[in-house]
N, C-alpha and C positions, 0 to 999 in steps of 0.2 A: 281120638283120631279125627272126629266131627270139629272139635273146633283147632285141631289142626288145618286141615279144610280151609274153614273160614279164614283162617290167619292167614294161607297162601292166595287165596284167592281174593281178600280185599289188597295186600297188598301189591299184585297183580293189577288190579284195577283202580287203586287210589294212588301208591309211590310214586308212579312214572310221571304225576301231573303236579309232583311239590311246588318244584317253578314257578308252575302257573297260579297255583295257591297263593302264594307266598307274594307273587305280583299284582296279584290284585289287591292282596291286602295290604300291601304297602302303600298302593297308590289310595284307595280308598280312607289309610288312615294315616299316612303321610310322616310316619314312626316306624324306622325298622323291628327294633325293640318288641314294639306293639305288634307288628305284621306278623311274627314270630311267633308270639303269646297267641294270636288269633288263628292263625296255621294250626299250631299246634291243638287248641283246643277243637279245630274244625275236625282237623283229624281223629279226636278222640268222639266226639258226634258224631264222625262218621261211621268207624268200628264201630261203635254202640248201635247203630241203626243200618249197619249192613246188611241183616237179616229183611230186610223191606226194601232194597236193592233191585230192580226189576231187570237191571240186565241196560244194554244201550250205551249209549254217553257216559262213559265213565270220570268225563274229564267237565263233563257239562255239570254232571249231577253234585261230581265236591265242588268245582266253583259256586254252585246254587248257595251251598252249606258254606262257604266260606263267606259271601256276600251276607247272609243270614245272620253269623257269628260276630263279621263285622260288626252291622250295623247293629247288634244287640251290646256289644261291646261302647261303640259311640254314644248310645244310651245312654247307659252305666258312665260313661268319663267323659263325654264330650255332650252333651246334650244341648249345647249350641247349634253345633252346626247343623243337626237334625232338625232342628226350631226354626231353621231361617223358610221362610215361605219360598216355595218352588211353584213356580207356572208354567205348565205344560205347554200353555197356548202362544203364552207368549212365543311355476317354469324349475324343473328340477337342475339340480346344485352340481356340475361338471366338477369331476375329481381328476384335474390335470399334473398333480404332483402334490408327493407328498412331502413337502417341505416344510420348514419350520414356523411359518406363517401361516401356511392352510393347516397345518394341525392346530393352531393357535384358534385359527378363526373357526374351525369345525369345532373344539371344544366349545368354544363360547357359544356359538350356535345351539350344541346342545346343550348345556347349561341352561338357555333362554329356552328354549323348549320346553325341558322339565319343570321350570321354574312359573312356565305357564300353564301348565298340563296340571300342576300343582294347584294351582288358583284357581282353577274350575270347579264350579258348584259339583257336591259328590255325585251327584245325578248326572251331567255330562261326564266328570271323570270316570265313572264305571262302565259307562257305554265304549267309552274312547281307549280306555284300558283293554276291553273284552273284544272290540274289535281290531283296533290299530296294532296292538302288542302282542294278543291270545290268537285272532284271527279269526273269532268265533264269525258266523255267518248270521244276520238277521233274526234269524229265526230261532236260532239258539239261544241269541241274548234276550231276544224277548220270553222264551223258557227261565234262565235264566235269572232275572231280574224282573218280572212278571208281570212285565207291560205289552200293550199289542207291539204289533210292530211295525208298526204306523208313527208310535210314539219311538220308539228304537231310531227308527230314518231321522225324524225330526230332530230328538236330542243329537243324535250326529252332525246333522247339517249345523244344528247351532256351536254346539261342540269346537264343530270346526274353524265357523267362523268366528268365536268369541279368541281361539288359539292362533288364528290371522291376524284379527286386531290387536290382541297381547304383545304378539310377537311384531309387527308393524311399531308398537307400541315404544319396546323394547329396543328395537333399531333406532326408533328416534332418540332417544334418552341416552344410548349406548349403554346400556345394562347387559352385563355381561357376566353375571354371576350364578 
């Protein structure tokens, strides 16, 4: 009956937040496939280490463990993009009809979005994922990701502007893909 229990109750507290698992780890490793295998395995880390569980954030705590799994995963298969040096130090869009041209230009739009959001060092991408997508607050993602959150502001503000210039970028070129 006891690990009855457990089974209803992590499910209870890990199921309802797949999505957001599953989002992050796509964005983070830019492979559904991969996101998938990483989901999945995060989940099984996490049943296994339910019992140390404190209670809280239940949506903070498996993102932590999926971000973990990731990046232990990119280790293991990708050990590039973990290698490249990172330095810390270093008017909204009127929907007047939906017609066959504004859906044309809103796809490509976002097409150019993803496709910059994609090109972002995995260290702004995470931040930008967990905020813009998840909607976690500051201080979570610095839980999270376990940086102050000093650095959380920073990598956003670059974040942001490096997906300004991409996307700026993208307009001039007319890449729409």
């Amino acid at each position: 009956m006891q690990k009855e229990r457990k089974v209803a109750h992590f499910e209870q507290s890990a199921l309802p937040h797949l999505g957001a698992a599953y989002n992050l780890a796509r964005w983070l490793l830019r492979n559904p496939a991969d996101a998938e295998d990483v989901v999945q395995e995060s989940y099984l880390r996490a049943f296994r280490f339910f019992g140390g569980y404190q209670g809280g954030d239940g949506r903070a705590w498996l993102l932590k463990i999926v971000r973990n799994t990731a990046y232990t995963w990119l280790q293991h298969n990708r050990s590039r993009e973990l290698a490249e040096p990172f330095n810390d130090e270093i008017e909204e869009i009127e929907d007047h009809a939906f017609n066959p041209e504004t859906l044309v230009i809103q796809a490509a739009g976002i097409a150019a979005l993803r496709k910059a959001l994609d090109e972002l060092p995995i260290e702004f991408r995470e931040v930008m994922v967990l905020r813009e997508l998840e909607g976690f607050s500051y201080k979570e993602i610095s839980a999270i990701v376990e940086i102050p959150i000093g650095t959380v502001m920073s990598r956003l503000a670059r974040a942001r502007k490096r997906l300004q210039e991409q996307l700026t970028d993208f307009s001039k070129e007319g890449v729409s893909n």
